[in-house]
PDB file of the backbone (N, CA, C, O) and the ligand in Angstrom, with CONECT records:
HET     ZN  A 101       1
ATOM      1  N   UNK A   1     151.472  81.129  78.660  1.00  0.00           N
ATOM      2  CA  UNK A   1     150.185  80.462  78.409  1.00  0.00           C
ATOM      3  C   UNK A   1     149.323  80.459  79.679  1.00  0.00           C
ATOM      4  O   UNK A   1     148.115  80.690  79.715  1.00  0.00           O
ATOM      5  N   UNK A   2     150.144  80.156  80.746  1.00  0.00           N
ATOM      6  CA  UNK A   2     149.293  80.035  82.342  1.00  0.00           C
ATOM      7  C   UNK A   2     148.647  81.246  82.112  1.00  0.00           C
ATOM      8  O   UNK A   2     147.420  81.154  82.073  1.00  0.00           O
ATOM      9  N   UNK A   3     149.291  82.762  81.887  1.00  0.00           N
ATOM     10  CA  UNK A   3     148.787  83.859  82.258  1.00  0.00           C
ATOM     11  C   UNK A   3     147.574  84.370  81.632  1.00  0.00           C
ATOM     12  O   UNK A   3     146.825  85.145  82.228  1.00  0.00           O
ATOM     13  N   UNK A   4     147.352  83.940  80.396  1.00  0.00           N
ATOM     14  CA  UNK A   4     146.832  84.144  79.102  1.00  0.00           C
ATOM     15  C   UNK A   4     144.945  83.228  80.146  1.00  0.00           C
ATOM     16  O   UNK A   4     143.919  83.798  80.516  1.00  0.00           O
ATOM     17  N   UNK A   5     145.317  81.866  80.225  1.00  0.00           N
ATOM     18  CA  UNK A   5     144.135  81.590  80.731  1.00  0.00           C
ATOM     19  C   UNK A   5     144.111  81.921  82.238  1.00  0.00           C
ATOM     20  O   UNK A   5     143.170  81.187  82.541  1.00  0.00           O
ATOM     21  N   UNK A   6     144.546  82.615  83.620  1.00  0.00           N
ATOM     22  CA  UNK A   6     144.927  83.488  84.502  1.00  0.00           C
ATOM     23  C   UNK A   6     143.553  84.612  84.106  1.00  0.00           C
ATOM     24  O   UNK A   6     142.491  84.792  84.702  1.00  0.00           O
ATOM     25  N   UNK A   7     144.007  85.127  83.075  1.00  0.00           N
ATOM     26  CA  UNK A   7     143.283  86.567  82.944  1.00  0.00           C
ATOM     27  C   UNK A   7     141.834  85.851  82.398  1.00  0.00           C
ATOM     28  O   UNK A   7     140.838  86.172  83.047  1.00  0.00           O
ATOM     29  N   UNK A   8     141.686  85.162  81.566  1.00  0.00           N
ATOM     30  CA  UNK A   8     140.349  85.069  80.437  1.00  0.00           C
ATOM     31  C   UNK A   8     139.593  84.135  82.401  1.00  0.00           C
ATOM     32  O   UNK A   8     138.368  84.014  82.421  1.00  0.00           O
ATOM     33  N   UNK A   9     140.000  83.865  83.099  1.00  0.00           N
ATOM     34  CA  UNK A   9     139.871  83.148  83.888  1.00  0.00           C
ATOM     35  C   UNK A   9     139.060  84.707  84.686  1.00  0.00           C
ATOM     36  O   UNK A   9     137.886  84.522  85.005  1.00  0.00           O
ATOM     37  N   UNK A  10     139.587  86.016  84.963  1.00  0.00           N
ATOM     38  CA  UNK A  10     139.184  86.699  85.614  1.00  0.00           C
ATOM     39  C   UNK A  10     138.233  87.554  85.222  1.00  0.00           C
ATOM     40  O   UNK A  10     137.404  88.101  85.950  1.00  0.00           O
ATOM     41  N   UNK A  11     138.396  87.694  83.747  1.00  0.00           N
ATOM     42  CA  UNK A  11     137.527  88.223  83.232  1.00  0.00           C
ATOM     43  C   UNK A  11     136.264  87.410  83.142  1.00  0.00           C
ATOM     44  O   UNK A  11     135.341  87.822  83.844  1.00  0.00           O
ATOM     45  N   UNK A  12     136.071  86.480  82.513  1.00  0.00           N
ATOM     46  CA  UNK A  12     134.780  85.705  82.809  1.00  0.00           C
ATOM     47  C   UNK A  12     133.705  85.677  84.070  1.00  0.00           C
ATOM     48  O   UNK A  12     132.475  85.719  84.099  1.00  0.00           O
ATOM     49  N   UNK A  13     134.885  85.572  85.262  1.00  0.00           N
ATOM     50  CA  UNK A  13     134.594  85.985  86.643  1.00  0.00           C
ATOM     51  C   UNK A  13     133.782  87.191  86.736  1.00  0.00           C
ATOM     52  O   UNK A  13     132.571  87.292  86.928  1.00  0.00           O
ATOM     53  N   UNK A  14     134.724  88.141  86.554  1.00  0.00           N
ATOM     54  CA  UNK A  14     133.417  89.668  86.663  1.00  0.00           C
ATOM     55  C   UNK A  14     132.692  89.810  85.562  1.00  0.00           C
ATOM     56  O   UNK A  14     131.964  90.803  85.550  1.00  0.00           O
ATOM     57  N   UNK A  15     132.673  89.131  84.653  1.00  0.00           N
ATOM     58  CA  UNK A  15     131.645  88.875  83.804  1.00  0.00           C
ATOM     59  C   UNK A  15     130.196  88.427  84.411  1.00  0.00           C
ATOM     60  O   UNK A  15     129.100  88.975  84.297  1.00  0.00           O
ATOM     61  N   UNK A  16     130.480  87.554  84.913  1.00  0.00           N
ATOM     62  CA  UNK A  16     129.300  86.682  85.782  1.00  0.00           C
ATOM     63  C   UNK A  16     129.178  87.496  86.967  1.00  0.00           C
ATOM     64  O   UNK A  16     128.174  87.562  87.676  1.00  0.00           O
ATOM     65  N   UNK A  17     129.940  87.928  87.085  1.00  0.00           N
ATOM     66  CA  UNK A  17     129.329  88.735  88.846  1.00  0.00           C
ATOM     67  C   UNK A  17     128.572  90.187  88.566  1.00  0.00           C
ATOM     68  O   UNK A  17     127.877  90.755  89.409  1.00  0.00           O
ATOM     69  N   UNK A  18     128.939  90.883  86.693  1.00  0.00           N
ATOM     70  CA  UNK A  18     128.088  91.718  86.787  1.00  0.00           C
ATOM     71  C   UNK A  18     126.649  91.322  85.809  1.00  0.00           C
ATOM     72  O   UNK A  18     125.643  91.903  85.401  1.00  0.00           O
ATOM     73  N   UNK A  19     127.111  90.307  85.754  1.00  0.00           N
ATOM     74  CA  UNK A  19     125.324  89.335  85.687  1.00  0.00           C
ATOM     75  C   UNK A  19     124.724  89.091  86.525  1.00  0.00           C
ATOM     76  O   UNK A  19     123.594  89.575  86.585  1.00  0.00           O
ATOM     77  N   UNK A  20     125.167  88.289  87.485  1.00  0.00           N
ATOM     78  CA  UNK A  20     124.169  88.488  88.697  1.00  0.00           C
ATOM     79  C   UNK A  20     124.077  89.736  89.409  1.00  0.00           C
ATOM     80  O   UNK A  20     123.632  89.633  90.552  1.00  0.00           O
ATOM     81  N   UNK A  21     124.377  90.846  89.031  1.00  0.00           N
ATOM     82  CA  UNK A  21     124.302  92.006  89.661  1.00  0.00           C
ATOM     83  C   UNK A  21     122.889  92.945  88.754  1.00  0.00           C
ATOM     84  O   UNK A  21     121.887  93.558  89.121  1.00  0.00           O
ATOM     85  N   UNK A  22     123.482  92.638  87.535  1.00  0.00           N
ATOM     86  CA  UNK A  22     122.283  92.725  86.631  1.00  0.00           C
ATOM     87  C   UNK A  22     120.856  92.019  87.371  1.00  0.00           C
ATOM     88  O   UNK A  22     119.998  92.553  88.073  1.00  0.00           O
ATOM     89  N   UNK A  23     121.021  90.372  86.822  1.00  0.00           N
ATOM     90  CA  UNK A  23     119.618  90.170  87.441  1.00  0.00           C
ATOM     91  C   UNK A  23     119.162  90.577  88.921  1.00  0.00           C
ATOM     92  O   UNK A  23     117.967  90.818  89.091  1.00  0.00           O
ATOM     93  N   UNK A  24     119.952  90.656  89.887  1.00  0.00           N
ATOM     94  CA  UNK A  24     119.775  91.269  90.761  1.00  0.00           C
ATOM     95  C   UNK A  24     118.441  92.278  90.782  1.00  0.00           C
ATOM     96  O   UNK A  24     117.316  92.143  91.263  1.00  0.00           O
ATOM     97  N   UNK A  25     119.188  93.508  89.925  1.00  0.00           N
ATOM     98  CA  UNK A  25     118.574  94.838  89.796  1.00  0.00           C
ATOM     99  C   UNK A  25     117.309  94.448  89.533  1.00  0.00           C
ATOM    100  O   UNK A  25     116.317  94.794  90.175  1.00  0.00           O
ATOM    101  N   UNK A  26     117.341  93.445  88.219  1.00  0.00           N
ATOM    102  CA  UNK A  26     115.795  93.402  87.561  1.00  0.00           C
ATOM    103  C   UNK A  26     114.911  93.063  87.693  1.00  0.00           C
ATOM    104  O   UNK A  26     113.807  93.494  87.358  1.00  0.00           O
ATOM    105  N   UNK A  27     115.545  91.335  88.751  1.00  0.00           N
ATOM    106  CA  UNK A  27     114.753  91.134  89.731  1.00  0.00           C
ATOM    107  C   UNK A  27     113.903  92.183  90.724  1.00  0.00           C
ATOM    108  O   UNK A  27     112.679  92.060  90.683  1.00  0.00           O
ATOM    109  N   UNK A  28     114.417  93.130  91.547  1.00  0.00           N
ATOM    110  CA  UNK A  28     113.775  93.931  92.597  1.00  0.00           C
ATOM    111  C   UNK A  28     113.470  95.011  91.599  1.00  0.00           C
ATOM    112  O   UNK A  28     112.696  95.817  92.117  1.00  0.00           O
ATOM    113  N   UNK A  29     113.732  95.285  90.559  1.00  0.00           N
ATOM    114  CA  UNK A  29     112.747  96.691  89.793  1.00  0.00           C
ATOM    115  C   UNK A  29     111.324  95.543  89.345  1.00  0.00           C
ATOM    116  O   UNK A  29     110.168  95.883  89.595  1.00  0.00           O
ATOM    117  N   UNK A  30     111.509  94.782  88.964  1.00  0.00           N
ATOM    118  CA  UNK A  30     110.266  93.855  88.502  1.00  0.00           C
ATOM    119  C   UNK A  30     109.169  93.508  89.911  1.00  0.00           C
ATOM    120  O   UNK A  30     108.009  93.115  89.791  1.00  0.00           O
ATOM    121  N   UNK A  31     109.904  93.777  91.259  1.00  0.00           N
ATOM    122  CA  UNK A  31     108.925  93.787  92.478  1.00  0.00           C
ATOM    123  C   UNK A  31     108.288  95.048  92.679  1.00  0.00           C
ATOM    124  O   UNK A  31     107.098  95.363  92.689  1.00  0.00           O
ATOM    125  N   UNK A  32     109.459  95.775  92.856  1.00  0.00           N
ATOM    126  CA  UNK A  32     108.670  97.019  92.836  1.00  0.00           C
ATOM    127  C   UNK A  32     107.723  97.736  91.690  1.00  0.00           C
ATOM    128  O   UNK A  32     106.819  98.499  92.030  1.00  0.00           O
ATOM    129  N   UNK A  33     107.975  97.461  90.421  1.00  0.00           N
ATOM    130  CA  UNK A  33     106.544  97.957  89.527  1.00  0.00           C
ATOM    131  C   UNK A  33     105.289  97.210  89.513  1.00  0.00           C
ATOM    132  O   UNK A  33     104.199  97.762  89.364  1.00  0.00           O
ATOM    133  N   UNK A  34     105.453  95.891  89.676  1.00  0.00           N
ATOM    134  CA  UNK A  34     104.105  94.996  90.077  1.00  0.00           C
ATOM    135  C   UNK A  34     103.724  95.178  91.128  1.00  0.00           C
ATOM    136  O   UNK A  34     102.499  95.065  91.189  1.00  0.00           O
ATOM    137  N   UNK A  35     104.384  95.518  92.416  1.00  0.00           N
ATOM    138  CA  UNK A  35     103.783  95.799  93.689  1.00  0.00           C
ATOM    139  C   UNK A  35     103.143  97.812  93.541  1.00  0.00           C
ATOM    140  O   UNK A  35     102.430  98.569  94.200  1.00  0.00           O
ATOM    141  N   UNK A  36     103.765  97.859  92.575  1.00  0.00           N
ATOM    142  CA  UNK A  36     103.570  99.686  92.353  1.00  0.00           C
ATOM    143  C   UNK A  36     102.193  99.430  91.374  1.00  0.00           C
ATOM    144  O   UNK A  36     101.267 100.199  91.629  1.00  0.00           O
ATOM    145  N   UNK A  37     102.000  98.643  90.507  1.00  0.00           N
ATOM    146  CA  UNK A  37     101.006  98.607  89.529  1.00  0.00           C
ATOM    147  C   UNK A  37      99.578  97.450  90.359  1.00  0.00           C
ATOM    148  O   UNK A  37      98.384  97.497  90.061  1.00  0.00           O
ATOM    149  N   UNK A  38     100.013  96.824  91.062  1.00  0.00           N
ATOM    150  CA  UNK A  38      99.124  95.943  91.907  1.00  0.00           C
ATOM    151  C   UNK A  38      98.072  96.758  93.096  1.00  0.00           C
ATOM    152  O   UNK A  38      97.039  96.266  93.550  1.00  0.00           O
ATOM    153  N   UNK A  39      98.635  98.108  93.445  1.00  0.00           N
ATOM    154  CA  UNK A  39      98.364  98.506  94.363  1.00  0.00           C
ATOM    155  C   UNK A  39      97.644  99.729  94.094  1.00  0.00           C
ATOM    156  O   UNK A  39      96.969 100.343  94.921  1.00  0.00           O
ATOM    157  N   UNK A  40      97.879 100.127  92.569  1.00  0.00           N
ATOM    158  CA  UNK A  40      97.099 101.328  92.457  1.00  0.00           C
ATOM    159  C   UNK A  40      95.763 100.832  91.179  1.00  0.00           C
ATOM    160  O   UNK A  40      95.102 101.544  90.424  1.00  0.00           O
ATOM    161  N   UNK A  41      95.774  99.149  91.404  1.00  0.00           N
ATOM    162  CA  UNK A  41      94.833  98.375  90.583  1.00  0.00           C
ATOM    163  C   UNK A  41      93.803  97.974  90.993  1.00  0.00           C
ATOM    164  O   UNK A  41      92.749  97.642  90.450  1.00  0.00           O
ATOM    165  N   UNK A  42      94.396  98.047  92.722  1.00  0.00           N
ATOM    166  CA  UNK A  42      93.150  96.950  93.658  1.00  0.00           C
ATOM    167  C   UNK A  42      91.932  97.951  93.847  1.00  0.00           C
ATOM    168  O   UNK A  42      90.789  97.499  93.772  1.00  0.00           O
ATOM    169  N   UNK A  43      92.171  99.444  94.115  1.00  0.00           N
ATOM    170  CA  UNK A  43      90.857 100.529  94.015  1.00  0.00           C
ATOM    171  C   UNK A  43      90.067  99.759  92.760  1.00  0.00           C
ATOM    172  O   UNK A  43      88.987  99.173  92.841  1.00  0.00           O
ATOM    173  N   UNK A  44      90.636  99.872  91.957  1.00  0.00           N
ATOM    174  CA  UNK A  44      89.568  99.500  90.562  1.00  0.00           C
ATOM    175  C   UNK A  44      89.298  97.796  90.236  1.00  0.00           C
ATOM    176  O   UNK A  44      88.991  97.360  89.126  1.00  0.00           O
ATOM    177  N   UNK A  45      89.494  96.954  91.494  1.00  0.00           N
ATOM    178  CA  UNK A  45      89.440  95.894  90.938  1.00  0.00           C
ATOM    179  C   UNK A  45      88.091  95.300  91.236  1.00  0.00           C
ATOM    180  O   UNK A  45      87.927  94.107  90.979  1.00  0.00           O
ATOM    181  N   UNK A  46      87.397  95.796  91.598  1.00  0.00           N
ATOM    182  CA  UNK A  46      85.547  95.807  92.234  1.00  0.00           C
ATOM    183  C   UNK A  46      85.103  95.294  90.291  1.00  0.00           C
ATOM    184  O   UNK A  46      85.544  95.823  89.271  1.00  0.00           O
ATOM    185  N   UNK A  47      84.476  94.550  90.370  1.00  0.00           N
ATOM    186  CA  UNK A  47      83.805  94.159  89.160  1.00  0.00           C
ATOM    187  C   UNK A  47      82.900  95.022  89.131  1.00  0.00           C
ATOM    188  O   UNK A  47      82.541  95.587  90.164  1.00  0.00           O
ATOM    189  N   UNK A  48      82.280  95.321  87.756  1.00  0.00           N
ATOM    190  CA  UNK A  48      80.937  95.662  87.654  1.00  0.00           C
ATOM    191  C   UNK A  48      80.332  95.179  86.452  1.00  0.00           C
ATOM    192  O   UNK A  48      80.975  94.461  85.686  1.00  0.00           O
ATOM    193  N   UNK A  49      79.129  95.518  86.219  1.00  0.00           N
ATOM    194  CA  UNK A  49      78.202  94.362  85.213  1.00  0.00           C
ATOM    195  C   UNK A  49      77.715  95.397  84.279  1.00  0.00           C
ATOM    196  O   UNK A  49      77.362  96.563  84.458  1.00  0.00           O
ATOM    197  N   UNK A  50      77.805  94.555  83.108  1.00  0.00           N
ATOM    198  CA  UNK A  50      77.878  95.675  81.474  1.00  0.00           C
ATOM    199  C   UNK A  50      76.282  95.518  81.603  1.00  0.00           C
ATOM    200  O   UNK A  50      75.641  94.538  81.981  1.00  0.00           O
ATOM    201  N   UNK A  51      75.790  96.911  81.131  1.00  0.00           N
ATOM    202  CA  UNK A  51      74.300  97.262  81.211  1.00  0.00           C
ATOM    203  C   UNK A  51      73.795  96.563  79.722  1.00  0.00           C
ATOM    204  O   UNK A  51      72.592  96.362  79.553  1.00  0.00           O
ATOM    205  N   UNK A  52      74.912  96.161  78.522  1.00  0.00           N
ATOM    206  CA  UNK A  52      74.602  95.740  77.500  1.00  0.00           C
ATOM    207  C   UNK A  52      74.472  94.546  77.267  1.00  0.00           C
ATOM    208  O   UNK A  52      73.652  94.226  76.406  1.00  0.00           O
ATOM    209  N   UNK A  53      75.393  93.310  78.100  1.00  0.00           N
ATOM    210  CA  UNK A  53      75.473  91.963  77.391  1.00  0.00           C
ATOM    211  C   UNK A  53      75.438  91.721  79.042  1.00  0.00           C
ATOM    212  O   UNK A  53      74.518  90.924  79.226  1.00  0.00           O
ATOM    213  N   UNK A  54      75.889  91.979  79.988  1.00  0.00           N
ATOM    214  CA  UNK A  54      75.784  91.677  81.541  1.00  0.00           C
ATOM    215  C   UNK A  54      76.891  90.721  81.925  1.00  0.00           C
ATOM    216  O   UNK A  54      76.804  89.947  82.879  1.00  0.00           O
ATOM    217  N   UNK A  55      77.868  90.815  81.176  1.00  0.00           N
ATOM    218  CA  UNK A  55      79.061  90.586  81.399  1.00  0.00           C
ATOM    219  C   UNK A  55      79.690  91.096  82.592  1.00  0.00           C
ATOM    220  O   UNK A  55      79.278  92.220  82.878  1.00  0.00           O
ATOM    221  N   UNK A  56      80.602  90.604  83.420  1.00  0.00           N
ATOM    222  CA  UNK A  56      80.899  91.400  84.328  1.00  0.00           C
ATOM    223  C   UNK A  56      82.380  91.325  83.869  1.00  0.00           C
ATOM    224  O   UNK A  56      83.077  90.338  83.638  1.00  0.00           O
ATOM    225  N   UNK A  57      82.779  93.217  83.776  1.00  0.00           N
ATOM    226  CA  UNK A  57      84.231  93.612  83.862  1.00  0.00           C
ATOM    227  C   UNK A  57      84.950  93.907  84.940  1.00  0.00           C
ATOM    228  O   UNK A  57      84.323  93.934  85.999  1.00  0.00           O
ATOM    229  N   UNK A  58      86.206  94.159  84.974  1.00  0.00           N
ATOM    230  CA  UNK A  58      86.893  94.905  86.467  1.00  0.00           C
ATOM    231  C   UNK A  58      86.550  96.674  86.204  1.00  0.00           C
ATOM    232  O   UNK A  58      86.220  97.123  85.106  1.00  0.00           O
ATOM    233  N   UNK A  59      86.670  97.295  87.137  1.00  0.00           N
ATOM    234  CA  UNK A  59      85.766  98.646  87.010  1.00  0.00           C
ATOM    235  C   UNK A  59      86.903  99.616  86.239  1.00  0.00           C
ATOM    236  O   UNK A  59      86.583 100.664  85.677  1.00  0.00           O
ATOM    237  N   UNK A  60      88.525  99.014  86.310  1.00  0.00           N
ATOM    238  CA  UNK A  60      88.960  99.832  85.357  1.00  0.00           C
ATOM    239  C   UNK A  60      89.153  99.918  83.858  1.00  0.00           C
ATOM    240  O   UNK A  60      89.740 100.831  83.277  1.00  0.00           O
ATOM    241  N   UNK A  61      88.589  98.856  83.301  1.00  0.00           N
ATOM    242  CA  UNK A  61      88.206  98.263  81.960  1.00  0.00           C
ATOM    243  C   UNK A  61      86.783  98.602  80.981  1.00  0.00           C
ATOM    244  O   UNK A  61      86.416  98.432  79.818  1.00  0.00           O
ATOM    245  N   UNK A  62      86.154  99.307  82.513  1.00  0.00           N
ATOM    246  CA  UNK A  62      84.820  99.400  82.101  1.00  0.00           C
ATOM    247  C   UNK A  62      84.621 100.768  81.707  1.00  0.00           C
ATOM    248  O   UNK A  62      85.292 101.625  82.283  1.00  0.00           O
ATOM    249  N   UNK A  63      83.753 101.127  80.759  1.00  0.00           N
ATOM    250  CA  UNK A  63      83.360 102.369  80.077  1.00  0.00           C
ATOM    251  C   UNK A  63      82.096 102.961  80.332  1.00  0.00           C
ATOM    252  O   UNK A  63      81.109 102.394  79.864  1.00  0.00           O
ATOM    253  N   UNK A  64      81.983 103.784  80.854  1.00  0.00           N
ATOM    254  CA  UNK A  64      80.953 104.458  81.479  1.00  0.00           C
ATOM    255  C   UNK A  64      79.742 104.762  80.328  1.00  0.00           C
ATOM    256  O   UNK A  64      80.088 104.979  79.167  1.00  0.00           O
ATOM    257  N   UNK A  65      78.630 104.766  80.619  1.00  0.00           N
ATOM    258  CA  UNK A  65      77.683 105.040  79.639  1.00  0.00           C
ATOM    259  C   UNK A  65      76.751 105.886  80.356  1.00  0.00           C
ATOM    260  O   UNK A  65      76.882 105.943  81.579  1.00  0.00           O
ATOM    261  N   UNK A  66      75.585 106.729  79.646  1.00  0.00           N
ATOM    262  CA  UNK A  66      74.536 107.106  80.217  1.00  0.00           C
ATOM    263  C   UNK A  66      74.162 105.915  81.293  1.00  0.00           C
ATOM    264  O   UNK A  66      74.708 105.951  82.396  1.00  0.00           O
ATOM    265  N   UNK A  67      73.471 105.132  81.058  1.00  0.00           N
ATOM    266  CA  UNK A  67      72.949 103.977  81.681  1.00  0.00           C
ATOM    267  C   UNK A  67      73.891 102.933  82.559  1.00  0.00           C
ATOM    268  O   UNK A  67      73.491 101.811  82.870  1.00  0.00           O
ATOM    269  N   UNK A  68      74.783 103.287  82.803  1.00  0.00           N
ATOM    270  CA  UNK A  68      75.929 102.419  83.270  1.00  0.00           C
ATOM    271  C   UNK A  68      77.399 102.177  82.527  1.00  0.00           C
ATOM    272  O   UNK A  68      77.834 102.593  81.453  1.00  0.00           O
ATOM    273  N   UNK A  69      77.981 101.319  83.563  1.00  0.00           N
ATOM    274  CA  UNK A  69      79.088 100.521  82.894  1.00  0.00           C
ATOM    275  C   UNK A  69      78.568  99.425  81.654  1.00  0.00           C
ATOM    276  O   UNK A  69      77.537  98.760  81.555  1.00  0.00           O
ATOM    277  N   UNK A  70      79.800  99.564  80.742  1.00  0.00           N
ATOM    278  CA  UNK A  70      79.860  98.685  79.887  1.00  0.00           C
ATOM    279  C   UNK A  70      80.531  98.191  79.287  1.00  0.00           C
ATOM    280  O   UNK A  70      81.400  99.031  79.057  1.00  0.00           O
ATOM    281  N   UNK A  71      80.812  97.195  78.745  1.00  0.00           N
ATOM    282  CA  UNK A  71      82.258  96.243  79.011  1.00  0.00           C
ATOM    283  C   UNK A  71      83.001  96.868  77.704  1.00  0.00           C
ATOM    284  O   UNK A  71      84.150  96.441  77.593  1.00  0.00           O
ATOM    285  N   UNK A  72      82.650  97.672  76.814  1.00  0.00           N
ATOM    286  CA  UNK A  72      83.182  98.364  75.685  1.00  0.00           C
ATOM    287  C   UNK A  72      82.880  98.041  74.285  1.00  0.00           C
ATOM    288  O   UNK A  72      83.300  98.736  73.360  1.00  0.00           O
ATOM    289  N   UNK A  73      82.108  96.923  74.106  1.00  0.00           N
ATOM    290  CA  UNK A  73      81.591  96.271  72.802  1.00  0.00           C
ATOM    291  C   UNK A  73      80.726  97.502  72.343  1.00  0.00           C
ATOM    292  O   UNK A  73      80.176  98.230  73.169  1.00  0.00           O
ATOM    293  N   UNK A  74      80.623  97.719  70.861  1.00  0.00           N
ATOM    294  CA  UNK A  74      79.895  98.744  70.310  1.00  0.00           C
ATOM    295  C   UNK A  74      78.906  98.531  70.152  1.00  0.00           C
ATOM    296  O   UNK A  74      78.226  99.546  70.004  1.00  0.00           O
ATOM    297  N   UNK A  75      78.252  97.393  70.080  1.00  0.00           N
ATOM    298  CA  UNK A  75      76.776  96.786  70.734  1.00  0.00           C
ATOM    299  C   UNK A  75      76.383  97.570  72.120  1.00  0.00           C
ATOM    300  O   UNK A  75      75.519  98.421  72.333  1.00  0.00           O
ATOM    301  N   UNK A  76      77.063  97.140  72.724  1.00  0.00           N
ATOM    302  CA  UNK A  76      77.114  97.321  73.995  1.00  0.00           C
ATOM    303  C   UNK A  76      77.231  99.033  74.515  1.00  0.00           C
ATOM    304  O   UNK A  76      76.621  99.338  75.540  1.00  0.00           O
ATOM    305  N   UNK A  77      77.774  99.768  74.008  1.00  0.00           N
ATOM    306  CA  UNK A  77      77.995 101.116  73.955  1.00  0.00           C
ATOM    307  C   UNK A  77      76.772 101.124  73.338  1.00  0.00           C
ATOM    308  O   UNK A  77      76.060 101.430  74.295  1.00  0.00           O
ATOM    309  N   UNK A  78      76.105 101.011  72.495  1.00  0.00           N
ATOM    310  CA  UNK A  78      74.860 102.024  71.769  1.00  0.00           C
ATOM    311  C   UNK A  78      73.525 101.733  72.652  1.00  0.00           C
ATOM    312  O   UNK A  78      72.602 102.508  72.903  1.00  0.00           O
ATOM    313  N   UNK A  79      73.753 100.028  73.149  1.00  0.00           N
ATOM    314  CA  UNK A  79      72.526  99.890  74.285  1.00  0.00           C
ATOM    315  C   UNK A  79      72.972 101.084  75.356  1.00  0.00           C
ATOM    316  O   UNK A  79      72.067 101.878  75.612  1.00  0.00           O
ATOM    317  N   UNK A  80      74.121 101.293  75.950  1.00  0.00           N
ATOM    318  CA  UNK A  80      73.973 102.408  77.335  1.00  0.00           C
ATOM    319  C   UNK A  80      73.449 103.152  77.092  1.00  0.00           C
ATOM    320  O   UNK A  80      72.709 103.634  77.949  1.00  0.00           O
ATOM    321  N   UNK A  81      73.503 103.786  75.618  1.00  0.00           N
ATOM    322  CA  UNK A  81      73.346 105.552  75.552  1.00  0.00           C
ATOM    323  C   UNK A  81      71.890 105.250  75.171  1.00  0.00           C
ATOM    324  O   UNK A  81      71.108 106.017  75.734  1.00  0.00           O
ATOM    325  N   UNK A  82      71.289 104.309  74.338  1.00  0.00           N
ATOM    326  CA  UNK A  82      69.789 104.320  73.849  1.00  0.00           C
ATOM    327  C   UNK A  82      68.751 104.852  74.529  1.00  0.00           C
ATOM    328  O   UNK A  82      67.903 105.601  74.044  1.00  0.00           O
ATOM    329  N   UNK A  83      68.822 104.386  75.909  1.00  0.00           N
ATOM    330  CA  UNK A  83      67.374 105.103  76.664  1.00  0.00           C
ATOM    331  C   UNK A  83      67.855 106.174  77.373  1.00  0.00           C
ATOM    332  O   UNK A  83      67.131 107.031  77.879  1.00  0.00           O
ATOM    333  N   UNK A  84      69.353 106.148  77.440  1.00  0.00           N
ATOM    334  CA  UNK A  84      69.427 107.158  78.050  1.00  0.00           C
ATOM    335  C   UNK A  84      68.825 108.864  77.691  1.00  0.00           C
ATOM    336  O   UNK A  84      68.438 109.725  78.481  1.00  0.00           O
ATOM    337  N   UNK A  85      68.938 108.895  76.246  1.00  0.00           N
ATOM    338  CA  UNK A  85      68.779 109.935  75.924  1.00  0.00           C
ATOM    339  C   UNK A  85      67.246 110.293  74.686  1.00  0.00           C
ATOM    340  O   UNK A  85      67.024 111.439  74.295  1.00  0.00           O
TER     341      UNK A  85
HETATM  342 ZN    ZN A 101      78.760  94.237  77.111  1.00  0.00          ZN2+
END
């Protein structure tokens, strides 16, 4: 009987140690893609102002129009292109 709870005793053990080995990992992959996705975000993080409603978006959200950025509303898309063309 000792041996029986002995083992379930060791197994549980590296049970938990390859859990925290787990979170470990996921922890530092979860730094490195936010520091990987944070850094190729900040170029585009300059606001700019929708030529349609004058909303201001972040510049990688924003949709280019004849007439400017625009925050993507289809309102907003048909004012860019209107005088433009
Ligand atoms: Zn807009």
């Amino acid at each position: 009987m000792g041996r029986i709870i002995f083992w379930l005793v060791i197994a549980f053990g590296v049970l938990l140690a390859l859990r925290l080995l787990n979170v470990a990992n996921a922890g530092s992959r979860r730094d490195a893609t936010t520091g990987r996705a944070s850094r190729s975000r900040g170029r585009d993080r300059a606001m700019v102002r929708c030529v349609g409603c004058g909303v201001f978006v972040p510049r990688a959200d924003a949709i280019d129009a004849p007439r400017g950025p625009t925050c993507g509303d289809a309102r907003c898309l048909r004012l860019g292109q209107r005088d433009a063309a």
